[in-house]
DSSP file (Angstrom, degrees, kcal/mol; ACC not computed):
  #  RESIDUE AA STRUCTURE BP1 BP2  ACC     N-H-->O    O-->H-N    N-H-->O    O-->H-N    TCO  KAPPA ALPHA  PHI   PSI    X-CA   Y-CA   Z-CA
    1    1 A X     >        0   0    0      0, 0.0     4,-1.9     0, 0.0     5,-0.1   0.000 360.0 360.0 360.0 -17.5   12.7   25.9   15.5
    2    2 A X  H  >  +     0   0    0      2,-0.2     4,-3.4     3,-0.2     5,-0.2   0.929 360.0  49.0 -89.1 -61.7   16.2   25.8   14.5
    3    3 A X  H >> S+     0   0    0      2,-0.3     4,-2.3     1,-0.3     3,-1.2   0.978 108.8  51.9 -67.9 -78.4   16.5   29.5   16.8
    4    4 A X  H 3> S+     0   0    0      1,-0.3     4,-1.0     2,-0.2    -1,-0.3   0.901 113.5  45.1 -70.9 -34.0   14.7   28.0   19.9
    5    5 A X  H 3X S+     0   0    0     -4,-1.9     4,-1.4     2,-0.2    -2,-0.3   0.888 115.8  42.8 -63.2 -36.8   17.3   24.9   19.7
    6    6 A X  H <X S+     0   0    0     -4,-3.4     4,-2.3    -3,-1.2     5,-0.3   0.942 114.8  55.4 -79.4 -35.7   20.6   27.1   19.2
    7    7 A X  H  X S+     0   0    0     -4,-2.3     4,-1.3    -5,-0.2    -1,-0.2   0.807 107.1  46.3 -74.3 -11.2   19.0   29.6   22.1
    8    8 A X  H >X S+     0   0    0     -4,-1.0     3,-2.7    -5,-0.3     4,-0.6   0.870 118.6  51.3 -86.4 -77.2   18.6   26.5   24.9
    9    9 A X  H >X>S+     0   0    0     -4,-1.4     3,-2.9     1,-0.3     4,-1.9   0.566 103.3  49.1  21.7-104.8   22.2   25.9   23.6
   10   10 A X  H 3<5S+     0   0    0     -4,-2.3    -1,-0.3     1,-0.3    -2,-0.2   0.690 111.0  57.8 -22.1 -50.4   23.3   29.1   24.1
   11   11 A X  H <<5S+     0   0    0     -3,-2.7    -1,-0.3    -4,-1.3    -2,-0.3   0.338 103.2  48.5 -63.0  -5.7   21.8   28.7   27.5
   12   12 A X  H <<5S-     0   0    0     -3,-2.9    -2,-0.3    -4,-0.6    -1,-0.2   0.466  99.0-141.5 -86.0 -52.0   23.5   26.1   28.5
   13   13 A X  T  <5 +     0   0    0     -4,-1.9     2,-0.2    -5,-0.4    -3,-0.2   0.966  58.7 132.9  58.3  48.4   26.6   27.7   27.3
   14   14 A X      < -     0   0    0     -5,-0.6    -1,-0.3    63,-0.0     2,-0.3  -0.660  60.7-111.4-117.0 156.5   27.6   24.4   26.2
   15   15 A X    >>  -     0   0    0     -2,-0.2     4,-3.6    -3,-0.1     3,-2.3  -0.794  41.8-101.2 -98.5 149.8   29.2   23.3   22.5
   16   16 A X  H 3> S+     0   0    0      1,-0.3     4,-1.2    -2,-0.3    14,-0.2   0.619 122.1  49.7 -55.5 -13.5   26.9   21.2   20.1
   17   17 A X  H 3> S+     0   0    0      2,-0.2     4,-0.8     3,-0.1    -1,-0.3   0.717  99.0  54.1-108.0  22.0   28.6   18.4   21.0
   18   18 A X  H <> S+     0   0    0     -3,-2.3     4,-2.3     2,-0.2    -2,-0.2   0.678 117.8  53.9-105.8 -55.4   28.6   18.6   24.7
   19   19 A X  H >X S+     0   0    0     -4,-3.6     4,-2.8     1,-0.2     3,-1.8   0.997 100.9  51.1 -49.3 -71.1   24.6   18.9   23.6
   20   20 A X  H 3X>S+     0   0    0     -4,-1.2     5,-2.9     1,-0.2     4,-1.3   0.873 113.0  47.6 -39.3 -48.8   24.1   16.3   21.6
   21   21 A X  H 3<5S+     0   0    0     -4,-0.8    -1,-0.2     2,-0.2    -2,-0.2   0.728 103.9  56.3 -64.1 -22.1   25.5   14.2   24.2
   22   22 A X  H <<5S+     0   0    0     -4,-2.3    -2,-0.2    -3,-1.8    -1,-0.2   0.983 117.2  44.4 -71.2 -50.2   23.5   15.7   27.0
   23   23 A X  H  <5S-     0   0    0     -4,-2.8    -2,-0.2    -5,-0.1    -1,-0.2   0.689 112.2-113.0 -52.1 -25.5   20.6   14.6   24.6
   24   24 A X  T  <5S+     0   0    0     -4,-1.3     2,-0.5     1,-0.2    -3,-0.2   0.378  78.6 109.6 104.5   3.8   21.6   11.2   23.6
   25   25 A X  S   <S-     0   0    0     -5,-2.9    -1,-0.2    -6,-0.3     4,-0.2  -0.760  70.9 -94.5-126.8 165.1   22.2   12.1   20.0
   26   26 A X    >>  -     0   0    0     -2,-0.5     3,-4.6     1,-0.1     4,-1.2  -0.149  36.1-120.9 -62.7 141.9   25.2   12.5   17.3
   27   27 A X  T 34 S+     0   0    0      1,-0.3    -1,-0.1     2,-0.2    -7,-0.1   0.514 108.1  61.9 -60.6  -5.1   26.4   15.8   16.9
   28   28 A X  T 34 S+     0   0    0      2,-0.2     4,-0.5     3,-0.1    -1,-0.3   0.211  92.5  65.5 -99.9  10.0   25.6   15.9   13.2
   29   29 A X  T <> S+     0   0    0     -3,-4.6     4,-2.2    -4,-0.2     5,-0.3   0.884 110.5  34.6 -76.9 -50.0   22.2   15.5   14.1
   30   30 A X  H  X S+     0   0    0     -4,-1.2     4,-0.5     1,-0.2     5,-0.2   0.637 115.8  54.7 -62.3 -15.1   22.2   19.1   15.9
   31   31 A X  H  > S+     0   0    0     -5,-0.3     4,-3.5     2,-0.2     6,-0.3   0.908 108.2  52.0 -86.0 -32.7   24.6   20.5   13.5
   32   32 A X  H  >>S+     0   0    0     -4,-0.5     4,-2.1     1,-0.3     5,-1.2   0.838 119.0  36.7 -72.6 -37.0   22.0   19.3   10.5
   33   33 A X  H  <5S+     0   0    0     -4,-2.2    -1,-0.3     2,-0.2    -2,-0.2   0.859 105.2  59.2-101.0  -0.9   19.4   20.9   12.1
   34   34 A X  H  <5S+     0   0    0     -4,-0.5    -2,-0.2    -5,-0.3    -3,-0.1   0.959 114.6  52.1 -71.3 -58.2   21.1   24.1   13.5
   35   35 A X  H  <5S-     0   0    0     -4,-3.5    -3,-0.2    -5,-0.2    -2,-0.2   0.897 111.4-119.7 -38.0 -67.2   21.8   24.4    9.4
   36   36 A X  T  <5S+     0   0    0     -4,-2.1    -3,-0.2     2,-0.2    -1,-0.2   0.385  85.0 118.2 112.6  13.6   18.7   24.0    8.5
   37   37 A X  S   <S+     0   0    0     -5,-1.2     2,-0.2    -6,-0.3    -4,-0.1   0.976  88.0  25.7 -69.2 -65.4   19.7   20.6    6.2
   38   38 A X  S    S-     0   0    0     -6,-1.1     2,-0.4    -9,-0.2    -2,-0.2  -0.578  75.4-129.8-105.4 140.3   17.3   18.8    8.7
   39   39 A X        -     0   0    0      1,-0.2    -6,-0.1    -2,-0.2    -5,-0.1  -0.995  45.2 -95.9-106.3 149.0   14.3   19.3   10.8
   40   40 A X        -     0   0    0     -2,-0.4     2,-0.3     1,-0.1    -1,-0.2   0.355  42.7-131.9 -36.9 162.9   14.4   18.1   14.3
   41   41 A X     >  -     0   0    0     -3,-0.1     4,-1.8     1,-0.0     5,-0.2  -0.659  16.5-111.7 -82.4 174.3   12.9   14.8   14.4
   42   42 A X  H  > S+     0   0    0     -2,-0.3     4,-3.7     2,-0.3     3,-0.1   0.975 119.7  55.0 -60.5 -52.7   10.0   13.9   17.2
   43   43 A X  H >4 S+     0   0    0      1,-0.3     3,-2.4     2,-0.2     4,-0.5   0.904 112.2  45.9 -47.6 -68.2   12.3   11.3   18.9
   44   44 A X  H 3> S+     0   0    0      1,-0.3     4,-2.0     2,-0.2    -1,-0.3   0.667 111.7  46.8 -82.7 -11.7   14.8   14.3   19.2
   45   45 A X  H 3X S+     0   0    0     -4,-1.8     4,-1.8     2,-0.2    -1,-0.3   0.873 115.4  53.4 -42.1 -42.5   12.2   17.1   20.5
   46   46 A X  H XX S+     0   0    0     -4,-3.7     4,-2.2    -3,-2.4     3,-1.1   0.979 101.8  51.1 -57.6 -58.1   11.3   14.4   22.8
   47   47 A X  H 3> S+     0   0    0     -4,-0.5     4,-2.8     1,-0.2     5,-0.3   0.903 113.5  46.8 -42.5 -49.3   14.8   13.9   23.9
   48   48 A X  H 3X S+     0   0    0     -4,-2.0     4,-0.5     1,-0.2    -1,-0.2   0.914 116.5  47.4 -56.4 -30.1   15.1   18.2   24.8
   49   49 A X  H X< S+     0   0    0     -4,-1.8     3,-1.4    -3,-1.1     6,-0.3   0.979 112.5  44.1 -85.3 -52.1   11.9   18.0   26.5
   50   50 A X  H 3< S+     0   0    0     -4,-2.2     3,-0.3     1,-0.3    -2,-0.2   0.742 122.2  39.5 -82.9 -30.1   12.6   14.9   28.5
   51   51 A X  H 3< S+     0   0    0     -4,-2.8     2,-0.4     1,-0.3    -1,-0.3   0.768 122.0  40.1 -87.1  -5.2   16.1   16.2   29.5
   52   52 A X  S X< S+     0   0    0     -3,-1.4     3,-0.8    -4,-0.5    -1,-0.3  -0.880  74.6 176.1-135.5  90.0   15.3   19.8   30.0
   53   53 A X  T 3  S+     0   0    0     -2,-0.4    -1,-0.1    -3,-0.3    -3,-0.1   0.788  72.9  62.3 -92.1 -24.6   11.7   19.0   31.9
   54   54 A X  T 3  S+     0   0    0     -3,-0.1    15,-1.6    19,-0.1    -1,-0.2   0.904  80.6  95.7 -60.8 -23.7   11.3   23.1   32.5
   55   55 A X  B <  S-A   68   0A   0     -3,-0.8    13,-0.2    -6,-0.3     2,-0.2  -0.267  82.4-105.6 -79.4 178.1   11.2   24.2   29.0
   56   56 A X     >  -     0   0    0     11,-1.4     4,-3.3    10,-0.2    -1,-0.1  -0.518  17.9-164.4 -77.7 126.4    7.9   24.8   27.2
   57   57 A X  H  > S+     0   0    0     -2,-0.2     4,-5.3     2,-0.2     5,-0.1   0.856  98.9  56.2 -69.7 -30.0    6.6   22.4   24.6
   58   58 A X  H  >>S+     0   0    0      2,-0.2     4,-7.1     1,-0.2     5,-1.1   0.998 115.2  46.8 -68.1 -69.1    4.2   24.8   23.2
   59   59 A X  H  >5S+     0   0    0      7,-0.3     4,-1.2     4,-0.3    -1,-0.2   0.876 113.9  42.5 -31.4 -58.4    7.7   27.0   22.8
   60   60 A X  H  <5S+     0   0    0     -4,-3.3    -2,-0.2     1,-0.2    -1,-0.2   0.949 122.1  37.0 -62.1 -35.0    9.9   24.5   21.4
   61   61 A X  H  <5S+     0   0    0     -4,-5.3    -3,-0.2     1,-0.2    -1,-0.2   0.904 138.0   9.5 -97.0 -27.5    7.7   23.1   19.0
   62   62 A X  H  <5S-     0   0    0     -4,-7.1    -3,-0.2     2,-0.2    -1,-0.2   0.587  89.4-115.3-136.5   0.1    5.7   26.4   17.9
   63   63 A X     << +     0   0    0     -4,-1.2    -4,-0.3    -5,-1.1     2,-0.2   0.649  65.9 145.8 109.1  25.7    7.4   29.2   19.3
   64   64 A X        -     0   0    0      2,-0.1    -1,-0.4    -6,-0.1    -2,-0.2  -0.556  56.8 -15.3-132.1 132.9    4.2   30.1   21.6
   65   65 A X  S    S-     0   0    0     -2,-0.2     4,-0.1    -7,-0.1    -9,-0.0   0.251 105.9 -23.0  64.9 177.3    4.7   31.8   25.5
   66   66 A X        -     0   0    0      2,-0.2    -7,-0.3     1,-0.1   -10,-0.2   0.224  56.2-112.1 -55.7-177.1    8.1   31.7   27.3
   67   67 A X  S    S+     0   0    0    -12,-0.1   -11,-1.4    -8,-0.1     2,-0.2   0.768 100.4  56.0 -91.7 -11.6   10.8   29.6   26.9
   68   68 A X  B     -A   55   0A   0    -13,-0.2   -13,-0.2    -9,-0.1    -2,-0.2  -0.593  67.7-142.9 -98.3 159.3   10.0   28.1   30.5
   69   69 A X  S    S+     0   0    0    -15,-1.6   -14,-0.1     3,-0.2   -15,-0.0   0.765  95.7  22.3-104.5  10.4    7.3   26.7   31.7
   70   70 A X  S    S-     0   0    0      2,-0.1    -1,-0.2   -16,-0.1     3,-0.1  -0.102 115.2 -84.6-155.9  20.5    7.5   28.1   35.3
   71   71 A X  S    S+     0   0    0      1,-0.2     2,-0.4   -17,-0.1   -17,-0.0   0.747  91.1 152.6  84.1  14.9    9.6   31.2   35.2
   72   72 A X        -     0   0    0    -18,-0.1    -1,-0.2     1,-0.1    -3,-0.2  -0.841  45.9-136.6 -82.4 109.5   12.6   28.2   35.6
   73   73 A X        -     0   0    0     -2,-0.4     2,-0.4     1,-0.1    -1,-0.1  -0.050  41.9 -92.9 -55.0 166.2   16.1   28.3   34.5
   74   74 A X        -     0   0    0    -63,-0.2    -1,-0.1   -20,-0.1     3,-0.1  -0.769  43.0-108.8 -85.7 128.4   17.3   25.0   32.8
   75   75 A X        -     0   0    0     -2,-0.4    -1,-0.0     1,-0.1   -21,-0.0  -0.392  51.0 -95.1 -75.1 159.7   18.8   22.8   35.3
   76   76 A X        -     0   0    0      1,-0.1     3,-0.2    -3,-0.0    -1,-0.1  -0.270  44.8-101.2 -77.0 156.7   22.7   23.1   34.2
   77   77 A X  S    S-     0   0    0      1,-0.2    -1,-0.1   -65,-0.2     2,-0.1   0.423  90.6  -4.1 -78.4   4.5   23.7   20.0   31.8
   78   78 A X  S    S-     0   0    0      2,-0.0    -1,-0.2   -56,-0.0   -56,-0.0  -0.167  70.7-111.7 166.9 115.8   25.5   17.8   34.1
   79   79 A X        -     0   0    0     -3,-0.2     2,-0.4     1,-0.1     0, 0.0   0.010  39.8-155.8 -32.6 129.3   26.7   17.8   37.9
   80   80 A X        -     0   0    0      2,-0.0     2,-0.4     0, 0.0    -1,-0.1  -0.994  12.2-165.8-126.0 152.5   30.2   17.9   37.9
   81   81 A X        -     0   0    0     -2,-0.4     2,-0.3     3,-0.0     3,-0.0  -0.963  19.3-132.6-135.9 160.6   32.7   16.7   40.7
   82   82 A X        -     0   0    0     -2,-0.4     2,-0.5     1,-0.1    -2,-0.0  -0.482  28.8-106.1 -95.3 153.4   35.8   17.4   40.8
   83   83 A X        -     0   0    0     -2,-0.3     5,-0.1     1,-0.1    -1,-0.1  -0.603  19.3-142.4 -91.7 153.9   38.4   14.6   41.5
   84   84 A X        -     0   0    0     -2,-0.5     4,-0.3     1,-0.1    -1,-0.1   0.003  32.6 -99.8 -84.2-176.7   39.9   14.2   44.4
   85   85 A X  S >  S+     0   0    0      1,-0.1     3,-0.6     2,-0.1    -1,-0.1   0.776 119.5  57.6 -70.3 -36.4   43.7   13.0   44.3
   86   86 A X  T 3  S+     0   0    0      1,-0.2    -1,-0.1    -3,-0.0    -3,-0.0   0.767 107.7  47.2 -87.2 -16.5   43.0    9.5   45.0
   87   87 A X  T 3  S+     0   0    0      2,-0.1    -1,-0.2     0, 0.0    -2,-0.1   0.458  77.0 125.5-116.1  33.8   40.8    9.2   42.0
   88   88 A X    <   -     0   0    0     -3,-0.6     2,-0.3    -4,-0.3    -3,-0.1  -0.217  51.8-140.5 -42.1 136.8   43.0   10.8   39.5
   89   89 A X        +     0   0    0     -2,-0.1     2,-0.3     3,-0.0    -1,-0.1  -0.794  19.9 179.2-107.0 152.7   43.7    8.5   36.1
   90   90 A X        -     0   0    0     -2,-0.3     2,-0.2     0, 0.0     0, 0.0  -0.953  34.8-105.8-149.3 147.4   46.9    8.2   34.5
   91   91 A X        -     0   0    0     -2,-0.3     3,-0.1     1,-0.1    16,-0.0  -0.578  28.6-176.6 -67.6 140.6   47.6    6.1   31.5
   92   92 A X        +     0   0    0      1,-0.2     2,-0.2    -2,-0.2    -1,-0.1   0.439  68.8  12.7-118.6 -13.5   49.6    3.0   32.2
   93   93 A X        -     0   0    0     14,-0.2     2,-0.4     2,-0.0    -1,-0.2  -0.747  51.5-160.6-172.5 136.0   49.9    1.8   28.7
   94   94 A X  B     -B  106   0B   0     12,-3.1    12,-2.5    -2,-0.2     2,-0.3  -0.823  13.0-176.2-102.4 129.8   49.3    2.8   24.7
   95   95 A X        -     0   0    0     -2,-0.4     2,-0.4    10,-0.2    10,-0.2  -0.988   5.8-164.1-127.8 147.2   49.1    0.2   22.3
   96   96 A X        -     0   0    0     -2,-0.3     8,-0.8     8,-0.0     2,-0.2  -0.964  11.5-146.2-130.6 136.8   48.8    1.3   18.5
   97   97 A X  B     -C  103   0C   0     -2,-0.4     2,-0.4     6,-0.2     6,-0.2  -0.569   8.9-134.5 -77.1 166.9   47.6   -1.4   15.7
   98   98 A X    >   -     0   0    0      4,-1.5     3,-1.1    -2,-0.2     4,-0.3  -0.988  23.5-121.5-120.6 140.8   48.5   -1.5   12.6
   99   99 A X  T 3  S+     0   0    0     -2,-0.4     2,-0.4     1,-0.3    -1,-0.0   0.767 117.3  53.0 -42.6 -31.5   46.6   -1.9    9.2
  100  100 A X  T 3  S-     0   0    0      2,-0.1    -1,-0.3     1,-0.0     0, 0.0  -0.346 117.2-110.3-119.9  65.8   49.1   -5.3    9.1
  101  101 A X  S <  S+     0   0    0     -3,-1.1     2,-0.3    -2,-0.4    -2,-0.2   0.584  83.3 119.5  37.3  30.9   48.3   -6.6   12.1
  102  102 A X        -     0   0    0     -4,-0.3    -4,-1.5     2,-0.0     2,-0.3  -0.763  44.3-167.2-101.5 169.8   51.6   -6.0   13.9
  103  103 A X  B     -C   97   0C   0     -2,-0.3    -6,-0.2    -6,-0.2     2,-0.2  -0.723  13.9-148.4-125.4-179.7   51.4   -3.2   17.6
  104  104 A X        -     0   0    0     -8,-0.8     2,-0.1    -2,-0.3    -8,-0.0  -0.814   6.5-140.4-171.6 135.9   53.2   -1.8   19.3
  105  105 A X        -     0   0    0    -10,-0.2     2,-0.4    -2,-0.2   -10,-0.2  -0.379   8.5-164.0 -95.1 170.5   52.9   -1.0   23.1
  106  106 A X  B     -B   94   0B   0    -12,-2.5   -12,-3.1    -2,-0.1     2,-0.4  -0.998   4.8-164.5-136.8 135.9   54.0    2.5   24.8
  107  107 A X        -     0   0    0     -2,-0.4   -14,-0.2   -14,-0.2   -15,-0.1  -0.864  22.9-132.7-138.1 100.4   54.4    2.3   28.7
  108  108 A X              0   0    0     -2,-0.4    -2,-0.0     1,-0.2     0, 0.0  -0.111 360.0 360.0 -55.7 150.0   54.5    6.0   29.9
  109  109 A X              0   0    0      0, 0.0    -1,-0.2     0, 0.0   -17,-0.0   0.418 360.0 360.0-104.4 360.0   57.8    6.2   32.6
């Protein structure tokens, strides 16, 4: 299973933690099972299925038929737009704590 997870991956052409996030889960969960430490849990097969609604269940879970269920690419992991000028961010101020409760603030010029 470990090999049907890294190949939607791979399909994606995404990094594991870019995955994990598309899924909802920490990135040492996918690294644990990409190892082989772990195997997937339900919740997180549920989560692949539910975000990636073409693939094949019958596939992920037992390695059975394609990897689609309709001859479907995997819709791409997240619509991006690009920002305009007017909704560019810039930092207006850093402030750093310190282990005895003193800061100190930084106000980029």
């Amino acid at each position: 299973m470990e090999n049907r997870i890294q190949k939607i991956i791979d399909e994606q052409g995404v990094s594991l933690n870019a995955f994990a996030q598309e899924i909802g889960v920490n990135r040492s969960t996918i690294s644990h099972i990409l190892t082989g430490r772990n195997k997937p849990s339900v919740e997180v097969l549920q989560k692949i299925l539910k975000r990636f609604p073409s693939l094949s269940s019958d596939w992920l879970l037992l390695g059975n038929g394609s990897m689609h269920t309709k001859n479907e690419s995997i819709a791409t992991t997240s619509t991006t737009k690009k920002a305009s000028k007017s909704e560019s961010k810039s930092v207006e101020k850093v402030v750093v704590f310190y282990n005895d409760n003193t800061f100190q603030e930084y106000n980029p010029s």
